[in-house]
N, C-alpha and C positions, 0 to 999 in steps of 0.2 A: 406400288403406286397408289396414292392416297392422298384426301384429303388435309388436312391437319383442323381440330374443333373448332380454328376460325372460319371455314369454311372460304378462305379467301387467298389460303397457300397450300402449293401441289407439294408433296412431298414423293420423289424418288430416289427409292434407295436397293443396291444391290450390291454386295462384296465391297469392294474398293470406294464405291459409286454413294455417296449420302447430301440430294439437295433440296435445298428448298427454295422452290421457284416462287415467285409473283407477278405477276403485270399490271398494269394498269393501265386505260382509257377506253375506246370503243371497243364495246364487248365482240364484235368479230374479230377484230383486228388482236384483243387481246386471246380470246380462243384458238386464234390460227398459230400464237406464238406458242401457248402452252403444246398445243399438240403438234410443232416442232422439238419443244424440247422433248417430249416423252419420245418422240421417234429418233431423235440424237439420241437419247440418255440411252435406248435398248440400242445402240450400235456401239456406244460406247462403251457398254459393260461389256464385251467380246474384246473390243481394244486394247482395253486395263487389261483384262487376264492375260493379253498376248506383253504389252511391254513395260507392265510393274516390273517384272520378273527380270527382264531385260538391263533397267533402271536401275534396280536392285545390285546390280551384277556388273554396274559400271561399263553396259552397253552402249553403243547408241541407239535413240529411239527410231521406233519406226513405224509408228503412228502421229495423226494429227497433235494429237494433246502434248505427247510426247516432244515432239517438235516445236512447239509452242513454249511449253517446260526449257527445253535446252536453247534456243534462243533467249528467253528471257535471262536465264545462268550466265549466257556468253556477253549480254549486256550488263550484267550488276559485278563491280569487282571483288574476291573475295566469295563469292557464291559458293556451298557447297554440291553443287549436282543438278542434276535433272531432278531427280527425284524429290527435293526440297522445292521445285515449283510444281510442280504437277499437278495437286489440288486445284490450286490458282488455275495452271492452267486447262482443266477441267471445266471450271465454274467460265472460264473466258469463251469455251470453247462453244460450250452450251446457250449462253446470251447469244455467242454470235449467228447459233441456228434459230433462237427464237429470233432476230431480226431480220432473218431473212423470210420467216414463217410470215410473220406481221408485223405490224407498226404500230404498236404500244407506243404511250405517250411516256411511260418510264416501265423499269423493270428490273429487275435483280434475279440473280444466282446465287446462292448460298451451299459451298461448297466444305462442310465441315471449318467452320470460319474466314475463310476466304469467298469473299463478296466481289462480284463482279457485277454493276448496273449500267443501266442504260438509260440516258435522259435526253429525251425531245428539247427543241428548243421553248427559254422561257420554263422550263421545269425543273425541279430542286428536289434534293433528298437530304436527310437527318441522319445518317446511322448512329447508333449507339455505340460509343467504342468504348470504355468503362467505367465502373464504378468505383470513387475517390475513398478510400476509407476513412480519411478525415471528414469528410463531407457525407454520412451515413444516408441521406436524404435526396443526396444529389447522385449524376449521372452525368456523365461526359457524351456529349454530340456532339460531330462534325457538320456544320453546316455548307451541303456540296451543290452547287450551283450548276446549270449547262452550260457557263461561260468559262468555264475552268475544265482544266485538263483532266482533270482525276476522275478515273470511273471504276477504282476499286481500291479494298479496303482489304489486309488481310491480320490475321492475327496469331498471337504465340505467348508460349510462357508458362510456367509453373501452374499460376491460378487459374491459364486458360483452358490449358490441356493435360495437366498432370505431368509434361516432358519439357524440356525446352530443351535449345542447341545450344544454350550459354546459361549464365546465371540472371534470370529474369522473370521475376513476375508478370508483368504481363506486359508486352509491347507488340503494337498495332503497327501501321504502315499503309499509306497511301501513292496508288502512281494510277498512270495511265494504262496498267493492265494489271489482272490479279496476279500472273504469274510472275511479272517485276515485282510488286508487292513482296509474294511472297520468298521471291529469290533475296528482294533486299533484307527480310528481316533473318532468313541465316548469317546471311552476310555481318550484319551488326554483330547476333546473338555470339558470333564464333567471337566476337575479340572481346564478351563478358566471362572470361574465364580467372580465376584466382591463377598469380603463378606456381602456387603448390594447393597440392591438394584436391586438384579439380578430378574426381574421376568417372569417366563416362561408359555408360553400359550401351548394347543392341538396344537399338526401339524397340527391336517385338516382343525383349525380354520385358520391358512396361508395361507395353502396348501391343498385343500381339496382333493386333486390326491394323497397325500402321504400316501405311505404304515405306518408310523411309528403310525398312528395313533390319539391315547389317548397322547403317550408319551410328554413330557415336548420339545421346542423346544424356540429362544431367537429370534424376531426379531431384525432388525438393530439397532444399538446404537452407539452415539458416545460416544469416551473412550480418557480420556486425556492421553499425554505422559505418563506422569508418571505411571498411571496406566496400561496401555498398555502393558510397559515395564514388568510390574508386573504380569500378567495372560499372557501373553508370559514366561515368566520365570515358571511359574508353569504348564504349558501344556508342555514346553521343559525337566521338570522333569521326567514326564510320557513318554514322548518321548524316551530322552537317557537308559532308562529302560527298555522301549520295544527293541529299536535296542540293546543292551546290550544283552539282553536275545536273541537276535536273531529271534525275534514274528516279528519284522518289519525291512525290509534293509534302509528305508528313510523316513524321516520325512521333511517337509516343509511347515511353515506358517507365513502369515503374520496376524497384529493387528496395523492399523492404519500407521506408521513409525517404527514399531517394527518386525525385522524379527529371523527367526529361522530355523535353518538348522543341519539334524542331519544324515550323508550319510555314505557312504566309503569314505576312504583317496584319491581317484582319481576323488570325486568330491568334486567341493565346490560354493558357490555361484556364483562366479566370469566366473568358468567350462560352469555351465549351462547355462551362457547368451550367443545367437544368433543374427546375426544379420539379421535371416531369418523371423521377420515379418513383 
């Protein structure tokens, strides 16, 4: 448990467990929330150790977070497991102790890239979801309002994590909880696969910190145009289905020179470029 040099984000981390919290507004209220989440974060590192393992092992959970996780799977079609939202729902689980600690006028959880926040009314946040490589200078943000649905953001991909569950540089995901989030972006990742040639290893053989496991995971590959275009078009299926349904507010990914954008009408790729990096 630590500071981080901004001296304005709490960083906890243990085994499974890696966040990074923030609050903001009146500084009791914001005090009360941090030292909820630290007194969550220590009951939840005891949790993880009892139902990774479980998860792992195509259990059912039988913890809070756990449950959290496997409801959000049983909502998004196509989900591969509990254990693909769990992060998410980690980071969900922990905003929702700090609001019952205090009443921060906003807040976030940062859950190894799964973002779970909290916004008062009349309050807005920015997250950064990524960098355009045609646009060296620019930055992609979401601009997320209180009067809209979505309070988390999760993330995946080759460039983001060194692993993905399909063929994808990077693709983001917005919904009404991080653990839909993060459920939906398996969900897409699995139908970014070539029909020959895809072959997938253990995550922990990558990754041996990853909670996913046993589970199938694709390291880096290069993907010509053409084909690009083609497993971009078949994750963007799954995409406008979920936003359709209403399971996710925003989809965003790239493959190579191939991109994919699936929002509201008041954004669009063009919207979300900054020229604040």
């Amino acid at each position: 448990m630590a500071w981080l040099p901004d001296g304005k984000r709490l960083h906890l981390q243990n085994g499974a467990l890696n966040l990074i919290v923030q609050a903001f507004g009146q500084p009791s209220e914001v005090g009360r929330a941090y030292n909820a989440a630290i007194e969550r974060a220590r009951t939840l590192v005891l949790e993880l150790e009892e139902d990774i393992p479980r998860l792992q092992g195509g259990l059912a959970p039988c913890t809070a977070a756990g449950l959290r996780a496997a409801a959000a799977c049983a909502l998004v079609p196509g989900a591969l497991g509990p254990v693909t939202a769990l992060a998410g729902a980690v980071a969900d689980d922990v905003l929702a102790a700090m609001m019952q600690g205090g009443l921060p006028d906003r807040a976030f959880v940062n859950n190894r890239g799964a973002v779970a926040f909290h916004l008062a009314e009349r309050q807005s946040i920015s997250p950064h979801v990524m960098d355009w490589c045609e646009f060296p200078r620019h930055e992609a943000k979401v601009p997320i309002r209180s009067t809209v649905s979505t309070r988390a953001l999760a993330g995946a991909g080759w460039r983001f994590d060194g692993v993905a569950l399909g063929y994808v540089d990077r693709i983001y995901t917005a919904a009404t909880s991080c653990a839909v989030a993060e459920a939906a972006l398996g969900s897409i990742s699995a139908r970014m696969l070539p029909t020959t040639g895809a072959q997938s290893v253990a995550a922990t053989i990558i990754a041996p910190e990853s909670v996913l496991g046993g589970l199938g995971v694709y390291a880096r590959q290069d993907v010509a145009g053409d084909e690009a275009a083609g497993l971009m078009a078949q994750g963007g299926e799954m995409a406008q289905a979920l936003f359709a349904a209403g399971i996710i507010t925003l989809a965003v990914m790239t493959l190579e020179e191939a991109h994919f954008l699936v929002s509201p009408p008041y954004l669009s790729l063009r919207s979300m470029l900054s020229l604040e990096a």
